[in-house]
N, C-alpha and C positions, 0 to 999 in steps of 0.2 A: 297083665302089664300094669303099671301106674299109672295114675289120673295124672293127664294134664293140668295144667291149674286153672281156677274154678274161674279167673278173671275174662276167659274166652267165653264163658256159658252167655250164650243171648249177642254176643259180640256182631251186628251189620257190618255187614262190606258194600251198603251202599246202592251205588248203579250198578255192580261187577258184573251182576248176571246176564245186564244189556249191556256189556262192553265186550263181550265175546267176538271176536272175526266173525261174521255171518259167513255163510257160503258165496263162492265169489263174486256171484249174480246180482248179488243183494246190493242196493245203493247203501251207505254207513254215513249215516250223519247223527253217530252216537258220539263220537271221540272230540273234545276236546284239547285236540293236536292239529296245528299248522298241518297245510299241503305241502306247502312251501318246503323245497332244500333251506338247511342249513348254508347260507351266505357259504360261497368258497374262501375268502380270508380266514374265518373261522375254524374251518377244513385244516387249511394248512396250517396254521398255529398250533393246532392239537398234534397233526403229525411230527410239526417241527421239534416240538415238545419229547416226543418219542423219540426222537433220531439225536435229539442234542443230550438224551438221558437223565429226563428231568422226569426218573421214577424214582429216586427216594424219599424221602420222608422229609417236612418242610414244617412252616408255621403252620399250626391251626386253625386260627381262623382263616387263612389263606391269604399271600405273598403279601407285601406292605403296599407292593405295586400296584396288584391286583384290589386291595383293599380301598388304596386311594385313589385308583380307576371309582368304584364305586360311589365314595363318597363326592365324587367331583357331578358323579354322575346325578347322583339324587340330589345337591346342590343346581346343578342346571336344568334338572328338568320336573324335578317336586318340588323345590324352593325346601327340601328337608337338610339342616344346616349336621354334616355330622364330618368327623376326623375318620385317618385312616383308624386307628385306635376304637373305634363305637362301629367298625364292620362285622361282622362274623360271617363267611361265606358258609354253606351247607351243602351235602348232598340233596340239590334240591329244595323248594320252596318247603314241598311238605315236614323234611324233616325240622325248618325252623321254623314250623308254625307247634310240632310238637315240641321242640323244645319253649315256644313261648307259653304254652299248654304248663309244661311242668313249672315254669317260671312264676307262672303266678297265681297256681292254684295247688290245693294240697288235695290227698282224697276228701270229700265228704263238702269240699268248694261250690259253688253255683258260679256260671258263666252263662252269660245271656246271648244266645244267638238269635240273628232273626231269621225267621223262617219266612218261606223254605231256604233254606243253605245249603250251601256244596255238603256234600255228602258223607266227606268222611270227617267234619267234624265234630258231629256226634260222637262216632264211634271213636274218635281218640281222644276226646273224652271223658268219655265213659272206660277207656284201657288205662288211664291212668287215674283214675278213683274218684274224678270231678264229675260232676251234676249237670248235665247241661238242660238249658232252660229256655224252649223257645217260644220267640215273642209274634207270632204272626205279622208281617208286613199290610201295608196297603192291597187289597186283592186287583184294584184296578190298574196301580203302575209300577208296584212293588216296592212305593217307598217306604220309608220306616213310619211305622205311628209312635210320637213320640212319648205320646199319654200311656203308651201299653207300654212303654222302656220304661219307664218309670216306674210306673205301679208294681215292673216284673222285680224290681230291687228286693232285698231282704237282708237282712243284719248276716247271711252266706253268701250273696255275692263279691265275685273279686274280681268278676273281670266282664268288658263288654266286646264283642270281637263286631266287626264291621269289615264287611269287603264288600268294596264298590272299583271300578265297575263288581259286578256281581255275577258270579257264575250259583244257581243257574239262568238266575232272571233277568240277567242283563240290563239290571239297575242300575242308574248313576246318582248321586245321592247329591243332595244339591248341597254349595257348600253352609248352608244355613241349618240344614239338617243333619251336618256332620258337627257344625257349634252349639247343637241342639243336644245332641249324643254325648259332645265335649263336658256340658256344662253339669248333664247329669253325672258324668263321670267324676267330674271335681267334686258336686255337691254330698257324695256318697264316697269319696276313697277311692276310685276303683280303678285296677288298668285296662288301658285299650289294647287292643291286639289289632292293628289296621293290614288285613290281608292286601296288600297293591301288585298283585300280580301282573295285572290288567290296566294297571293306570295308562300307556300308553294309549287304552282303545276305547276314546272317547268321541261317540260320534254326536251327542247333542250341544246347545249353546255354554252351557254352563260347564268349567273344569271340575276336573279331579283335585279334590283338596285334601290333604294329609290331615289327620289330628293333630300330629305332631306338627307342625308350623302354625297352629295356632294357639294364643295366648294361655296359659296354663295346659297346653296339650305336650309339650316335650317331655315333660318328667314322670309322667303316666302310660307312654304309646307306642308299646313296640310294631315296627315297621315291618313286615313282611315282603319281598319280593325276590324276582328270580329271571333266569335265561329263554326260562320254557315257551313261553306263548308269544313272546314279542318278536325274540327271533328265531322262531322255529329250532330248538334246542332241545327236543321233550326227555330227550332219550340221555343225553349228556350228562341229567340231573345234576346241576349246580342253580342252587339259590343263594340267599343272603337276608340276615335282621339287622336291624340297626334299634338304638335307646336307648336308657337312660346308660349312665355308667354302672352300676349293680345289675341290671338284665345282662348287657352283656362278658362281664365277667360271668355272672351263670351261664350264659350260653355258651362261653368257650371250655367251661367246667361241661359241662351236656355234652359237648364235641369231642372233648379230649378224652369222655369216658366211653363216647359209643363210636363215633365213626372217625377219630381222629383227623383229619379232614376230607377236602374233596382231594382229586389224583391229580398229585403234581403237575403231569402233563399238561391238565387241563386249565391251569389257572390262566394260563400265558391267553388260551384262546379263549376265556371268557373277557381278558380282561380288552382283547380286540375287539371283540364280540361291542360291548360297549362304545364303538368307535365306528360301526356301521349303521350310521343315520340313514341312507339313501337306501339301505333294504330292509327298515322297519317302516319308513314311510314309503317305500313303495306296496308291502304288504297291508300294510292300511289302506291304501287307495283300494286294493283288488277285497277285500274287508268288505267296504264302503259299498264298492259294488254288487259282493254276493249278498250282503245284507240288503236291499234292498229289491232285489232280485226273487230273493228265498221272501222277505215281507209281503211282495207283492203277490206273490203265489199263491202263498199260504192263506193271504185273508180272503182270494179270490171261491176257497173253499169252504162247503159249504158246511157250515155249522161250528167253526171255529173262528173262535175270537184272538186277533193277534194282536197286542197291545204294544208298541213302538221299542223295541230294542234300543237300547239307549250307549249301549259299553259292552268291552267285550266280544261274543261271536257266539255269542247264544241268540236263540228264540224261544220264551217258554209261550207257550201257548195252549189258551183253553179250548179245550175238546170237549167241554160240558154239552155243548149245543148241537154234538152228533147223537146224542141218547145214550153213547158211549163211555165205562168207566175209563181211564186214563191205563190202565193193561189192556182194555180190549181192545183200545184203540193203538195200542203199541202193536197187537197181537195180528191185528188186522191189517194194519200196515205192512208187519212182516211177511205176511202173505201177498203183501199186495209187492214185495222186494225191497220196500223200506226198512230198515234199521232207527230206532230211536228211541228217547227212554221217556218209561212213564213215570213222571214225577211222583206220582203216588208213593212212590218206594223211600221217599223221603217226608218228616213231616213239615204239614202247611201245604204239600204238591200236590194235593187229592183235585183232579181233574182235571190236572194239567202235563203235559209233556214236552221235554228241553229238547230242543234239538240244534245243531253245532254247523254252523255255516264258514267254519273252517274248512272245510273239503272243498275240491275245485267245484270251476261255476258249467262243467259237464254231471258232476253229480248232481248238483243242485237244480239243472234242469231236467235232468231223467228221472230223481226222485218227485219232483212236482207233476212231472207227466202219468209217474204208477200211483199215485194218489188219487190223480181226477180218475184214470180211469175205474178205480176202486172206488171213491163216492159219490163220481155223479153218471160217469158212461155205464156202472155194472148193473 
């Protein structure tokens, strides 16, 4: 039979292998997916959607409504100044972070990630011919070092990608460090790729601050965000970029060639979706409490180091201090009926392992209870 093509040889898929359904005993606090139902207003906007026969084929980047929902939306709660016109909704955050990938990088491009990073930005890309270059973080809080961002520049890079909060570290980058990141970017050409998936979930004193609303950051910074994590939507997959005006004329060229948009039905109930304040902050509160809950556990155990979850709904935390590599300690927990991943699988995560305090706060006490009884009662 013929070879597939040679661009898949060596190709990561990341966490996949510890994203698998455990058996059903097992506690899961692998997934970076809400507990949480999908808000009912939401529910019934998709349905209504269905029933009023809003399945044919519409604008691309998605409805003008829908479009300037959004921008009203990053207007009041990023301070990011954008028109319906500079939207592009997507299947999905992921797919508009690859299109920002193709946007500003050609093969044989350097893009500087800091490590550790979510996972599959490596591998996309590296599937579409770019270099990626990672800069190792602070090991103690995760924040950026900004002498290493610099030094990592080269007459091949094009781009700096920055996601705070931070999956898996659950970094928040303070805003000084993000005009830190800004400046390098100006002083060398380069675009930002600002993942805000997660801006909503900021648990420390300091906010979430866009590239792009700060001074030379608009014309360099595409915005990343989406439906998925704020209000429990994972499955829906609808995201959204915003940027310059050239990024997004590419991105609706990227849309119109692969997935033409998201499903008609769906736009009506994203664009509610944005209009239910009282079930993203009440998800935040119950956040707030497993986060602290799952912190306090975790560092009560012995030989791991938990360093303050700052954004987000991760915990990465070092396992160095069990004697344990960062798999044997995943390996071992799985035995013990815990599910979690060892960051090893990604680089810069050598010794450490993420784990998702998105799950209700029944998992989060049952998996704390098969831990101790695995490291200190066995």
């Amino acid at each position: 039979m013929p070879r597939i093509s040679s661009r898949y040889d060596g190709l990561g898929v990341g966490f996949a292998p510890y994203l698998q359904p455990p058996d059903p005993d097992v506690v899961r606090w692998t997934v970076g997916e809400p507990s949480f139902n999908t808000p009912p207003e939401i529910i019934e906007a998709a349905v209504r959607g269905l029933q009023e026969g809003r399945t044919k084929y519409t604008r691309g980047p998605g409805t003008m409504e829908l479009c300037q929902s959004v921008a009203d939306y990053l207007r009041r709660h990023h301070d990011i100044e954008a028109s319906a016109e500079d939207i592009v909704v997507t299947p999905g955050a992921k797919q508009a972070i690859l299109y920002s990938f193709l946007i500003t990088t050609i093969p044989g491009d350097e893009a500087i990630l800091l490590a550790p990073s979510w996972a599959s930005y490596e591998p996309m890309l590296e599937f579409i011919g770019a270099v990626p270059v990672h800069v190792p973080v602070n090991n103690d809080d995760f924040h950026p070092d900004i002498d290493a961002i610099r030094a990592a520049v080269t007459d091949k890079t094009r781009m700096i990608l920055i996601n705070s909060p931070c999956n898996p570290t659950g970094a928040v980058f303070t805003p000084e460090e993000i005009r830190s990141i800004l400046d390098i970017a100006i002083e060398h050409d380069l675009w930002i790729v600002s993942d805000e998936i997660y801006a909503r979930m900021v648990w420390v004193d300091w906010p979430h601050v866009s590239p792009a609303t700060l001074p030379g950051g608009k014309e360099r910074t595409i915005v990343i965000n989406g439906w998925s994590k704020s209000w429990a939507m994972t499955g829906m997959r609808l995201g959204f970029l915003t940027g310059p005006p050239e990024v997004v004329k590419a991105a609706v060229k990227s849309q119109a060639n692969s997935a033409s948009h998201v499903p008609t039905f769906m736009m009506e109930a994203a664009r509610v979706a944005l209009e239910c304040e009282d079930a993203v902050e009440g998800f935040n509160r119950d956040y707030l409490k497993r986060r602290e809950i799952m912190r306090e556990g975790l560092s009560s155990l012995p030989g791991l180091r938990v360093p303050e979850p700052e954004g987000a709904f991760y915990v990465f935390a070092d396992v160095t201090g069990t004697g344990m590599s960062a798999v044997e300690f995943a390996d071992g927990a799985l035995e013990a009926g815990v599910q979690l991943i060892p960051a090893s699988l990604i680089t810069g995560g050598e010794g450490f392992v993420r784990i998702s305090y998105a799950t209700d706060e029944e998992a989060i006490h049952e998996g704390l209870r098969r831990l101790r009884a695995w490291l200190i009662e066995e």
